[in-house]
One Martini backbone bead per residue (centre of mass of N, CA, C, O) as a GRO file, in nm:
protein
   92
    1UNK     BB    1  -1.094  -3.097   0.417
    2UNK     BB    2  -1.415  -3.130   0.450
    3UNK     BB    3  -1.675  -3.189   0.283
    4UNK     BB    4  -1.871  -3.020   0.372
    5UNK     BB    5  -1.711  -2.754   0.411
    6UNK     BB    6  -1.645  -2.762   0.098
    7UNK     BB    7  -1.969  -2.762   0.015
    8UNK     BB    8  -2.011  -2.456   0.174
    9UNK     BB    9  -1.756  -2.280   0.033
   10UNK     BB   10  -1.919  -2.356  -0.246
   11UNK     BB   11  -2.152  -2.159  -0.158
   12UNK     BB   12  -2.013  -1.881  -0.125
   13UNK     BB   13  -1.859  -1.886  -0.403
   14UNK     BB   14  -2.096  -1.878  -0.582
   15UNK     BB   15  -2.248  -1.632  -0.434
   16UNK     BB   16  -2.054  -1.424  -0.531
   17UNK     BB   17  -2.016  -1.467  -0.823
   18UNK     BB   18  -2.300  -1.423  -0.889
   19UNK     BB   19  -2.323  -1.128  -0.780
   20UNK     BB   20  -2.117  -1.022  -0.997
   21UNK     BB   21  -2.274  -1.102  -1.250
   22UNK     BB   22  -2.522  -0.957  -1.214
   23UNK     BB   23  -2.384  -0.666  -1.223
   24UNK     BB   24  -2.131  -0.689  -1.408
   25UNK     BB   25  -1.866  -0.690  -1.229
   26UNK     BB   26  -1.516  -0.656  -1.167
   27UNK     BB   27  -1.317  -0.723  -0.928
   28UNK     BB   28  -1.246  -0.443  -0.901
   29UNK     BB   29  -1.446  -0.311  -0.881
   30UNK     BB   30  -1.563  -0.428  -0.620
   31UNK     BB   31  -1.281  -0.326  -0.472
   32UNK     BB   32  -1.344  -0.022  -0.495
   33UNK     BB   33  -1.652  -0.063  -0.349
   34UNK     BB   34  -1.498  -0.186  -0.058
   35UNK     BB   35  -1.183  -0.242  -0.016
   36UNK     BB   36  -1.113  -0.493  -0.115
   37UNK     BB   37  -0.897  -0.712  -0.184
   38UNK     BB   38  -0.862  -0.883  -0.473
   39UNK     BB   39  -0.716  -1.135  -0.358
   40UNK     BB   40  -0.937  -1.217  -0.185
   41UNK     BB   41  -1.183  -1.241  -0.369
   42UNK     BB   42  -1.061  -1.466  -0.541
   43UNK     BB   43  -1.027  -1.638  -0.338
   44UNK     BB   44  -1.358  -1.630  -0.256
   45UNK     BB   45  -1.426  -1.772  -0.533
   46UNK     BB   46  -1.192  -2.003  -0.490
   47UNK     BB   47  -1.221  -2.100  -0.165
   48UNK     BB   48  -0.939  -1.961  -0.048
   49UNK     BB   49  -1.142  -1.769   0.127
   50UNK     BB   50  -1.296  -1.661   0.395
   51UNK     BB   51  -1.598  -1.540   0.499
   52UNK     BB   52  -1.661  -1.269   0.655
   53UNK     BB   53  -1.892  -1.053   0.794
   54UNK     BB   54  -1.742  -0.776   0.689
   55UNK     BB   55  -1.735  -0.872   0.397
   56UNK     BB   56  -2.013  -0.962   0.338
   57UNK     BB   57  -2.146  -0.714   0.386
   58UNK     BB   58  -1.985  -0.536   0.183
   59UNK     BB   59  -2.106  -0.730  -0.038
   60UNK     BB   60  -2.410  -0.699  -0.018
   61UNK     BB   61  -2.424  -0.363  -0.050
   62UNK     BB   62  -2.331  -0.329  -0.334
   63UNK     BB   63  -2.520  -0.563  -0.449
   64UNK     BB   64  -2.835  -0.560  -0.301
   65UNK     BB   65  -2.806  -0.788  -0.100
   66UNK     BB   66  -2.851  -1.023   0.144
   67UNK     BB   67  -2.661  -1.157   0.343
   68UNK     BB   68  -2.773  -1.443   0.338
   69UNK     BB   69  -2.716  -1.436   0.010
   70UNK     BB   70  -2.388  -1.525   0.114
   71UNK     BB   71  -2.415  -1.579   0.418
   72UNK     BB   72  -2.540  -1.888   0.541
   73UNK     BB   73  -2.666  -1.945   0.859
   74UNK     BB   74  -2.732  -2.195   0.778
   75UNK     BB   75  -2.605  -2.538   0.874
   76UNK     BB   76  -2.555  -2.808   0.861
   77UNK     BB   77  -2.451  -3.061   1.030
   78UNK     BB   78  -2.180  -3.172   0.939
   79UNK     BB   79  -2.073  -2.881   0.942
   80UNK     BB   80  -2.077  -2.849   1.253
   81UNK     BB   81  -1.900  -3.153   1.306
   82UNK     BB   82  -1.656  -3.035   1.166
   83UNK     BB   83  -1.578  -2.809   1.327
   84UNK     BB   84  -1.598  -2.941   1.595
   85UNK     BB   85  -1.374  -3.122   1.546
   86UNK     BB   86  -1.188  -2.933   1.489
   87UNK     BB   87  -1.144  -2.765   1.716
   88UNK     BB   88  -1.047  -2.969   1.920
   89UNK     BB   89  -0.787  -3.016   1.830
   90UNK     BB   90  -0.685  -2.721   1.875
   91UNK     BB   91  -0.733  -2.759   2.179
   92UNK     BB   92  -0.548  -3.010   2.241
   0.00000   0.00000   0.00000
């Protein structure tokens, strides 16, 4: 995975787990709460699960905060153009 990607992967991952230290719930907490199976929620806490749109709505809700603190809309330039070299790849 490309620096970019993975320094965005560890934004989402900061912002999730920080979000439930604020609530100050157990990721199983979170996971009654959602429906989400914990061992997804600790994949992206550990940066090795994708966070889904449905995923992010899910965990936005519970904790109180907007999608957008949780998935950021805004990507940097890098991590568009390693995104869009990675699509071509798996096209070619």
């Amino acid at each position: 995975m490309a620096k970019a990607i993975k320094d965005y992967a560890a934004a989402i991952a900061l912002a999730c787990s920080k979000a439930r230290a604020d609530k100050g719930w157990t990721q199983i907490q979170v996971c009654m709460a959602t429906g989400i199976p914990q061992t997804t929620l600790s994949k992206l806490e550990r940066q090795g699960a994708p966070l889904t749109f449905t995923t992010a709505y899910r965990l936005a809700h519970v904790y109180g905060v907007a999608i957008h603190e949780l998935m950021p809309l805004k990507q940097s330039p890098d991590v568009v153009a390693e995104l869009e070299a990675v699509k071509a790849e798996l096209v070619a």
